[in-house]
Residue, then its C-alpha position, 0 to 999 in steps of 0.5 A: x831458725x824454725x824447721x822448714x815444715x814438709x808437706x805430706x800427701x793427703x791420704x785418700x777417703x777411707x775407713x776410718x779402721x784405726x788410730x793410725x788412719x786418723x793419724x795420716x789425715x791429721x799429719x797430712x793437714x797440719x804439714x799443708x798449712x806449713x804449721x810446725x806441731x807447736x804452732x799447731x798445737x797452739x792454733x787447735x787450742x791443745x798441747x803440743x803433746x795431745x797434737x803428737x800422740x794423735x799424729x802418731x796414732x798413740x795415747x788415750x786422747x779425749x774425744x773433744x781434743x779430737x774434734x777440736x783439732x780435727x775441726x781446727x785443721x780441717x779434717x772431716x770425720x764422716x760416719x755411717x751405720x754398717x751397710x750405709x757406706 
């Protein structure tokens, strides 16, 4: 029997300072669809392991994984040159 996912908070707007920021959104997405991180994993069209290091804010992970998963669970990544924020 499948584990019942909880939901996480979703953090509010912010810098987007380090991988862990990154990694709260992801999370914080993923819990709220109630997708467990295999069938997140599959849905984003990335590995399971790719999918746990980005939500824990560890590992080299490639660019377009990113986009991909940050798209796929719809998480925006708004940027802005110093001074414009």
């Amino acid at each position: 029997m499948p584990r019942a996912v909880i939901p996480t908070a979703m953090p509010k707007p912010q810098s987007l300072s380090d991988a862990q920021v990154l990694a709260a959104f992801i999370r914080a997405a993923r819990t709220q669809t109630g997708m467990g991180i295999h069938e997140a994993a599959a849905f984003c069209g990335v590995s399971v392991s790719t999918l746990s290091k980005l939500e824990q804010g560890k590992g080299d992970v490639r660019l377009s994984s990113v986009l991909q998963v940050c798209r796929m669970l719809g998480v925006t990544i708004t940027l802005a040159a110093r001074g414009d924020e």
